[in-house]
Backbone as a printed PyTorch tensor [residue, N CA C, xyz], in Angstrom:
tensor([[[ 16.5140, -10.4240,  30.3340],
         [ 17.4080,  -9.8000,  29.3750],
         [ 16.5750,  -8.9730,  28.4080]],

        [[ 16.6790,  -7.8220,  28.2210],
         [ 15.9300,  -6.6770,  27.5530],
         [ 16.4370,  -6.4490,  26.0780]],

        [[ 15.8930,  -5.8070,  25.5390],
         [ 16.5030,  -5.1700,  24.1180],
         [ 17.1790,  -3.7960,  24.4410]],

        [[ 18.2770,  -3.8670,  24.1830],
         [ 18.9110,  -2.3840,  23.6600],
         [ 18.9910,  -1.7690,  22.3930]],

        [[ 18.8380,  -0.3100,  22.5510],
         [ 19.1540,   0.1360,  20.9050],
         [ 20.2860,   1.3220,  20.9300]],

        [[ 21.1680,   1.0750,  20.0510],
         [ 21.8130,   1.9960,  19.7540],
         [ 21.3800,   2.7860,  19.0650]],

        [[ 21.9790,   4.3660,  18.9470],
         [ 21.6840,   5.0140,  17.9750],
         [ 22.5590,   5.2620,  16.6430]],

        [[ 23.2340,   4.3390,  16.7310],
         [ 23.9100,   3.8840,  15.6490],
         [ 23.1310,   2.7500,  14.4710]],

        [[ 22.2760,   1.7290,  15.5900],
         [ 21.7860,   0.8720,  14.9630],
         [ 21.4770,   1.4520,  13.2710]],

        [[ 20.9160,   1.1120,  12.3710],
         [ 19.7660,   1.2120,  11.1830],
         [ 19.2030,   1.0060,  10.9800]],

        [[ 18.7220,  -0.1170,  11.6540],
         [ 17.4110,  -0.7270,  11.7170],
         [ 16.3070,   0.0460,  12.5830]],

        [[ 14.8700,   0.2320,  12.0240],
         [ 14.1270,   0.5100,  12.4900],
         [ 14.0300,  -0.1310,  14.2510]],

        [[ 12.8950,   0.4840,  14.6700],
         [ 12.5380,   0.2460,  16.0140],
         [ 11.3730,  -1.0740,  16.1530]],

        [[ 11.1150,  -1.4470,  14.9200],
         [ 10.0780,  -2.6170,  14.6500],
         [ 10.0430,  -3.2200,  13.2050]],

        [[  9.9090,  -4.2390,  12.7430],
         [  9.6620,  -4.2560,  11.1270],
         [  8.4960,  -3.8140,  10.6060]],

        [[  7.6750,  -3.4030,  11.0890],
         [  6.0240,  -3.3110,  11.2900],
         [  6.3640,  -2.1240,  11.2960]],

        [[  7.3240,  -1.0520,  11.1860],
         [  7.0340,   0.6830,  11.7770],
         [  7.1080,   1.1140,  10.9170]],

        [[  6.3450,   2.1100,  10.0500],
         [  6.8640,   2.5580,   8.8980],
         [  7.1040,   4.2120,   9.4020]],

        [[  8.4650,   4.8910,   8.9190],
         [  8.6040,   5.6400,   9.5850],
         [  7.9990,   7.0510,   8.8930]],

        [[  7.4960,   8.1020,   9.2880],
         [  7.1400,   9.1450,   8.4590],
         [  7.9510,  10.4530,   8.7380]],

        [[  8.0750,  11.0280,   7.2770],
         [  9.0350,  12.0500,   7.7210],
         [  8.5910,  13.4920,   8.7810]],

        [[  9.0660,  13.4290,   9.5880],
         [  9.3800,  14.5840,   9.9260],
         [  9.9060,  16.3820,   9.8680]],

        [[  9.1640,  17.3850,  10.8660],
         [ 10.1080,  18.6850,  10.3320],
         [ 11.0610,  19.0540,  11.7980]],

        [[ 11.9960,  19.0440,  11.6490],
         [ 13.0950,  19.3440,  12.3180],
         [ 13.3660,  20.8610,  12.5640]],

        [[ 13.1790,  21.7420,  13.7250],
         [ 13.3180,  23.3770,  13.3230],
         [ 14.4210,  23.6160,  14.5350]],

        [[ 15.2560,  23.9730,  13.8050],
         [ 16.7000,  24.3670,  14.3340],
         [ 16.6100,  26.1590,  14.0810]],

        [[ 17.0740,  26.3530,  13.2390],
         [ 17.5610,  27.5570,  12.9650],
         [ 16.7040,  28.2940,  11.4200]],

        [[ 16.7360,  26.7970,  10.8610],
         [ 15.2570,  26.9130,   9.9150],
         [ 14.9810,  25.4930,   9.7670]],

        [[ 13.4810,  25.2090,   9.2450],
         [ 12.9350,  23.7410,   9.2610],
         [ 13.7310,  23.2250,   8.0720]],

        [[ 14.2620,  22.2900,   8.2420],
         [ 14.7970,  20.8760,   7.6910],
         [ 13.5360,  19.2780,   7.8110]],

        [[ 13.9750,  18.9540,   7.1170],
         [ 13.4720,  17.3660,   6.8110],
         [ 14.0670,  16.6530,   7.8110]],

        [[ 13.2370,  15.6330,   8.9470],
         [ 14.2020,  14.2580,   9.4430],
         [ 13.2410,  13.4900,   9.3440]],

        [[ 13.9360,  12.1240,   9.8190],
         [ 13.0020,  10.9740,   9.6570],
         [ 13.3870,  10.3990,  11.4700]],

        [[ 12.4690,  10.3710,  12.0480],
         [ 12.2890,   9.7280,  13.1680],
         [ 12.9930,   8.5100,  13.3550]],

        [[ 14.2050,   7.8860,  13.7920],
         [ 14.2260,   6.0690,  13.5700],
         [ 14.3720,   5.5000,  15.0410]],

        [[ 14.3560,   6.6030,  16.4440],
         [ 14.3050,   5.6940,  17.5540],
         [ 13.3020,   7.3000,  18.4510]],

        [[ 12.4130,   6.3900,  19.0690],
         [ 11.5620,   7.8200,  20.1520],
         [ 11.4210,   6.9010,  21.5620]],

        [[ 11.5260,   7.5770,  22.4300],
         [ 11.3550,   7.1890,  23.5700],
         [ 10.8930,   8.7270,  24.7870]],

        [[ 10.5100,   8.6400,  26.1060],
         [  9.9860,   9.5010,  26.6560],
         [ 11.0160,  10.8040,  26.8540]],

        [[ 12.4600,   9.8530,  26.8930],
         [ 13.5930,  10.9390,  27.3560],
         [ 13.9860,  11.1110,  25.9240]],

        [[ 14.6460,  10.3910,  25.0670],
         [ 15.3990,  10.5370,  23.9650],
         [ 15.0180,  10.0680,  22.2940]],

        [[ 15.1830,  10.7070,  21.4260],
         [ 15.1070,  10.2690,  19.9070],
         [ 16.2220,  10.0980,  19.3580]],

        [[ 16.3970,   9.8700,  17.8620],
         [ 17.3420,  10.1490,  16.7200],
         [ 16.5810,  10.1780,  15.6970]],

        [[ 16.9760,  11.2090,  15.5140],
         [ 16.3150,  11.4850,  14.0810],
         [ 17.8270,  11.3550,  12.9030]],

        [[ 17.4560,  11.1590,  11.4570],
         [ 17.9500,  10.7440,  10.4930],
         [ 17.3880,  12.2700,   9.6060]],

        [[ 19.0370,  13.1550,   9.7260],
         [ 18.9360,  13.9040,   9.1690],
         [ 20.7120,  14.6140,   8.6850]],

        [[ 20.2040,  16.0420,   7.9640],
         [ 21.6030,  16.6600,   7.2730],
         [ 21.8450,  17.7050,   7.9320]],

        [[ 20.7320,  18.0420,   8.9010],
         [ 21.1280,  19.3850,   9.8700],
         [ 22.0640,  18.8500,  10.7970]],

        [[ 22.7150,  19.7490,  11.5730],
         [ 23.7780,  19.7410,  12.6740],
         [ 23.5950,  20.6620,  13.2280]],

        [[ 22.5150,  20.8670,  14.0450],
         [ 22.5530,  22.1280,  14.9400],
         [ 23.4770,  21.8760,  16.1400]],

        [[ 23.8870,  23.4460,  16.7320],
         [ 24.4510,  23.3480,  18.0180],
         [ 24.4790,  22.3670,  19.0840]],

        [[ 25.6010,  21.6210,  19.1850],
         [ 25.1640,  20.7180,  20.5020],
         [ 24.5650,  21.4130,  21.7230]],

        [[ 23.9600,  21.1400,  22.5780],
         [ 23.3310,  21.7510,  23.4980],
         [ 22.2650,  22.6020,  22.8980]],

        [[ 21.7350,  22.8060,  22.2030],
         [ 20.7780,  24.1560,  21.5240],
         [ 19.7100,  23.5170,  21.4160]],

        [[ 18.5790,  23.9480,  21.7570],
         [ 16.9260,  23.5770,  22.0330],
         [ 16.6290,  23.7620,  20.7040]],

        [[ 15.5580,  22.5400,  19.9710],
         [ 15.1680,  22.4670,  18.8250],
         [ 13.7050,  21.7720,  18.8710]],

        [[ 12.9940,  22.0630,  17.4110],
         [ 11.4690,  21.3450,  18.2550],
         [ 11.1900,  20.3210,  16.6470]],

        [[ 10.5490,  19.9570,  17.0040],
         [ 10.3080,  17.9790,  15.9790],
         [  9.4950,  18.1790,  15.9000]],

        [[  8.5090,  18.0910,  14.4090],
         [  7.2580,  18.8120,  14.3620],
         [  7.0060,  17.0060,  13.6600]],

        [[  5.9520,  15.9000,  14.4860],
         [  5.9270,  14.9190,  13.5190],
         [  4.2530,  14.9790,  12.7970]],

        [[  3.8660,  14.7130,  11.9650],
         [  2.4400,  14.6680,  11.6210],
         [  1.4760,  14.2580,  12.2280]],

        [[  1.6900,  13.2950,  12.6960],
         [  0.3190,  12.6740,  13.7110],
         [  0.5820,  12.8990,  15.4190]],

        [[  1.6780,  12.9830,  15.9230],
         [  1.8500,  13.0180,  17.1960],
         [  2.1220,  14.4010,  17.9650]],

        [[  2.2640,  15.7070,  16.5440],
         [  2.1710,  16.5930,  16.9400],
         [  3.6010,  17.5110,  17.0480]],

        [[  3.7220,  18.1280,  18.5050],
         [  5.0730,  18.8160,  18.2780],
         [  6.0050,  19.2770,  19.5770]],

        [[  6.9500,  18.7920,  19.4490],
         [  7.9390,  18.8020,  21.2630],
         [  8.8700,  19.0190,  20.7260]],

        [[  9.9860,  19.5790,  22.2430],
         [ 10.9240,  20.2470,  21.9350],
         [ 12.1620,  19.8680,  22.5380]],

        [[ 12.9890,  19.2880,  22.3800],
         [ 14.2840,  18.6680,  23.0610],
         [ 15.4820,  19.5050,  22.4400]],

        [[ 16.6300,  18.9460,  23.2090],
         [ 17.9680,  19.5040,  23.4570],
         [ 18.7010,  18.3960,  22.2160]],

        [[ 19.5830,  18.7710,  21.1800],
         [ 20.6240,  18.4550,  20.8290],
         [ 21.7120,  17.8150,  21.5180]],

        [[ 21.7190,  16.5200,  21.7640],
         [ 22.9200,  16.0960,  22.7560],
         [ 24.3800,  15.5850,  21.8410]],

        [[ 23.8980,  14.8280,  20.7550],
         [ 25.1090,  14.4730,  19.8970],
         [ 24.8370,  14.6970,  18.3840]],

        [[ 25.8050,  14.3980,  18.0320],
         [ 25.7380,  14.4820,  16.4630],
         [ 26.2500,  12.8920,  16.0530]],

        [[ 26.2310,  12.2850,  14.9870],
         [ 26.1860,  11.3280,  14.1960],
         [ 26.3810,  11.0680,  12.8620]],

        [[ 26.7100,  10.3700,  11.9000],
         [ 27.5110,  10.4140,  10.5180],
         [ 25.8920,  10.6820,   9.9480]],

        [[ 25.0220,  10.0870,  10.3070],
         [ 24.1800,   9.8430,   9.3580],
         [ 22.3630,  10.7590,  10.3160]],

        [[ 22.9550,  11.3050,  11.5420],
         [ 21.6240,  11.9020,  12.1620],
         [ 22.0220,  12.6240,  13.5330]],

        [[ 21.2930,  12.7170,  14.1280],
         [ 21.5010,  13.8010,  15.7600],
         [ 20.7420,  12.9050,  16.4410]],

        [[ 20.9350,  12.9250,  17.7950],
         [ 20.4530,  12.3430,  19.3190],
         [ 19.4190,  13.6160,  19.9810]],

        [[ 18.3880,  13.5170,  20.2530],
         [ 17.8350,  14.5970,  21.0770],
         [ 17.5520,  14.4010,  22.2450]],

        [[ 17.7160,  14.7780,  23.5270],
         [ 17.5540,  14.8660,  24.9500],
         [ 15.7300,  15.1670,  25.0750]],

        [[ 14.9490,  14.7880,  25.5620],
         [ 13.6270,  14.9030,  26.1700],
         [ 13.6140,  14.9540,  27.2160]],

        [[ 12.2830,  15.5790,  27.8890],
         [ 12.4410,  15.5920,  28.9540],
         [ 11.7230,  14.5350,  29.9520]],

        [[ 11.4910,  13.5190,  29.4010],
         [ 10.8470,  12.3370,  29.8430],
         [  9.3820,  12.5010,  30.9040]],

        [[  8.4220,  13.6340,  30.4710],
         [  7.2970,  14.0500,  31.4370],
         [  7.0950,  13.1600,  30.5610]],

        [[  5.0540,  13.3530,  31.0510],
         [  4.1200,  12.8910,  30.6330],
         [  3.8020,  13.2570,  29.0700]],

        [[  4.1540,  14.2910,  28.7430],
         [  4.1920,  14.8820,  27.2280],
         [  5.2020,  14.0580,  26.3440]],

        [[  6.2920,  14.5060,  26.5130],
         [  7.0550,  13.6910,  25.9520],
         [  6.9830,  11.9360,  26.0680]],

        [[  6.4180,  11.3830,  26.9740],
         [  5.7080,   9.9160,  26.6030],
         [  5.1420,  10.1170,  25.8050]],

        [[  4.2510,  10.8640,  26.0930],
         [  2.4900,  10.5340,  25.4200],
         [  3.4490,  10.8650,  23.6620]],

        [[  3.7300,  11.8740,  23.5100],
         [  4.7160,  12.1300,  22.2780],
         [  5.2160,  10.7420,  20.7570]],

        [[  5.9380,  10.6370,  21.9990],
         [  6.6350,   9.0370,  21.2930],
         [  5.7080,   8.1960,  21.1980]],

        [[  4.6450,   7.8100,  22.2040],
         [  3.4170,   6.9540,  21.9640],
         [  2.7620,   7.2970,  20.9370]],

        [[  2.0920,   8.3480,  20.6920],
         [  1.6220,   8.5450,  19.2300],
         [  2.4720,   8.4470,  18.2380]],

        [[  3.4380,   9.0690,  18.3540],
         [  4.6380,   8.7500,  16.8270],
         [  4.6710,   7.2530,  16.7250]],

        [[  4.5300,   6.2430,  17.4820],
         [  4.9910,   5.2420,  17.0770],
         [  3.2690,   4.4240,  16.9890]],

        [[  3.1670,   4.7350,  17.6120],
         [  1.5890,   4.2500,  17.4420],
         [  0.9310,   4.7460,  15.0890]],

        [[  0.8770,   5.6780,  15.2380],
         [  0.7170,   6.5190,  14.2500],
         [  1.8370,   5.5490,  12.8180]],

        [[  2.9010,   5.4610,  13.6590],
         [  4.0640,   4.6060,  12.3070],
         [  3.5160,   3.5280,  12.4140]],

        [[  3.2550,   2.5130,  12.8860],
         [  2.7610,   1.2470,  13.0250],
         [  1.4640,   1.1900,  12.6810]],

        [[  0.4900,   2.4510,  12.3170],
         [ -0.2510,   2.2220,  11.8010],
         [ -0.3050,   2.4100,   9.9750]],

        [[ -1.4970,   1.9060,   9.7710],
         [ -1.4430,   1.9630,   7.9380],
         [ -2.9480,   2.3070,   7.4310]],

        [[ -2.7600,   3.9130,   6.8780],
         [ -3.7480,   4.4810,   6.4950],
         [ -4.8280,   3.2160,   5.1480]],

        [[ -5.9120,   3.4270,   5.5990],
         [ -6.9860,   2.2850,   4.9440],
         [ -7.2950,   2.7300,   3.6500]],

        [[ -7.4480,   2.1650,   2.5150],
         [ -7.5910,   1.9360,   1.5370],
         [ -8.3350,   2.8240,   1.1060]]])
């Protein structure tokens, strides 16, 4: 029996993750906050609403910068489509690697 996550959930993806904000570039860069990454799909926690279907790119600080599809919208964020290569792993592996870590003193 596995874990599922909604993207509804609110809860982070770990208690240990601290999440860092993100730049979101739709149509112009906006602020999001990352709260689920995986190879195919994210949600980011944001006030933009770009086009469903419309290609947008996630600029995060440490893991760098990829570009997924808008699949839904949400009260409180958007769903993004990935394309689940090797990039987009490696992607989410650093973002979450990078949140789970804690810059040293």
């Amino acid at each position: 029996m596995g874990l599922q996550w909604k993207f509804t959930d609110a809860a982070m993806a770990s208690p240990w993750r601290q999440r860092r904000m993100c730049i979101l570039v739709a149509e112009l860069p906006v602020p999001a906050a990352l709260r689920t990454i995986s190879g195919a799909e994210a949600f980011l926690e944001t006030n933009a609403r770009p086009q469903l279907g419309s290609y947008v790119e996630l600029r995060h600080p440490e893991a760098g910068t990829i570009s997924g599809t808008v699949r839904a919208h949400a009260p409180d964020g958007i769903a993004l489509s990935l394309d689940c290569s090797e990039r987009s792993v490696a992607f989410a592996l650093a973002a979450i690697t990078a949140d789970m870590s804690r810059p040293e003193a």
